[in-house]
C-alpha positions, 0 to 999 in steps of 0.5 A, a space after each residue: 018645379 016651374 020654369 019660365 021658358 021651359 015645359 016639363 013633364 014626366 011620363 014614367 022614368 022618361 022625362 021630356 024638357 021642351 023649350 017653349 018659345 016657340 015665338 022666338 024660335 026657341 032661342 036659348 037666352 040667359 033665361 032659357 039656360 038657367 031654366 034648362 040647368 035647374 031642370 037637368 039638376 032636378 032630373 039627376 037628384 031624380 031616381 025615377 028619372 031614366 032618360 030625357 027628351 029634350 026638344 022644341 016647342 012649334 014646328 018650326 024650331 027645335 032651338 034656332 040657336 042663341 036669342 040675338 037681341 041678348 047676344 047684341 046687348 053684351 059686352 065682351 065680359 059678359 059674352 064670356 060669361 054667357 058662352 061659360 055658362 051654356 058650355 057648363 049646361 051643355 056638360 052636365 046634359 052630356 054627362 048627366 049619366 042618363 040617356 037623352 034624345 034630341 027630338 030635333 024638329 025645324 030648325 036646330 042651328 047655333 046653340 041649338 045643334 050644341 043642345 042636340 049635339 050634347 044629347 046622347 042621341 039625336 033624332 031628325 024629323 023630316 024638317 030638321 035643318 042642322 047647322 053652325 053658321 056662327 062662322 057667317 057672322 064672325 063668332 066660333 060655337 060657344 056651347 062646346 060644339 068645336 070640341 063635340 063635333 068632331 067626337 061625333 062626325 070626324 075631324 074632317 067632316 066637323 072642319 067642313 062644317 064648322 068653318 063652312 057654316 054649311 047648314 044641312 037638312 031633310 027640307 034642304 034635299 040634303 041628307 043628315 047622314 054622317 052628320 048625325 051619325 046616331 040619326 034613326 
């Protein structure tokens, strides 16, 4: 199967699943969801398919979060629609019933801290800046990051960050620990 946004490849039982728009910071369009949902259906029909890498292409972005010039262009209706549909995606990776790592490489902000947020593990290079500053813009986290933040770090911890909008990271001087907890 091909995609238009995404790059996937097999090696053995380990599927990799990079975003590859890297001119765009990995930004998750319509286009990038519905490419990221066809190949998640693939990977759960496969058998062979043991476990998932999800990352960016580039280094500057693991997935900087959702493509703006497509979130200026809705309308209330279709905003709603758009933020259904990354939470149905981001659902079916976290219970896709295989393990899968976030190879979280530059930025993963937005949208992109929900993709690694749904992964089963998470994995920070010495790059990552991790982050949902939707809050600085007026907007709550769309994909289910309210509802998987606080799972993964606390509630008080997830209500520092989420109505902060505090972006932390490796090349901030700040450390990723407590913040991903499963951070190797």
């Amino acid at each position: 199967m091909s995609y238009e946004t995404l790059l996937v490849e097999r090696d053995g039982p380990v599927l990799s699943i990079t975003v590859n728009r890297p001119k765009a910071l990995n930004a998750l369009s319509a286009m990038v969801l519905g490419d990221l949902s066809r190949a998640l259906d693939a990977a759960a029909a496969d058998r062979e398919v043991r476990a998932l890498v999800v990352t960016g292409a580039g280094d500057r972005a693991f997935v900087a979060g959702a493509d703006i010039s497509e979130l200026a262009a809705l309308t209330p209706e279709t905003a709603r629609a758009f933020a259904l549909n990354g939470q149905r995606v981001f659902t079916t990776l976290e219970t896709l019933g295989k393990p899968s790592i976030a190879a979280i490489n530059g930025f993963a902000l937005g949208g992109g801290c929900e993709l690694a947020m749904a992964c089963t593990l998470r994995l920070a290079s010495e790059t990552a800046t991790l982050g949902q500053p939707e809050i600085d813009l007026g907007l709550l986290p769309g994909f289910g990051g309210t509802q998987r933040r606080p799972r993964l770090v606390g509630r008080s911890r997830a209500l520092d960050l989420l109505l902060s909008g505090r972006v932390i990271g490796n090349s901030l001087g700040h450390s990723l620990v407590g913040f991903l907890p499963n951070k190797c």
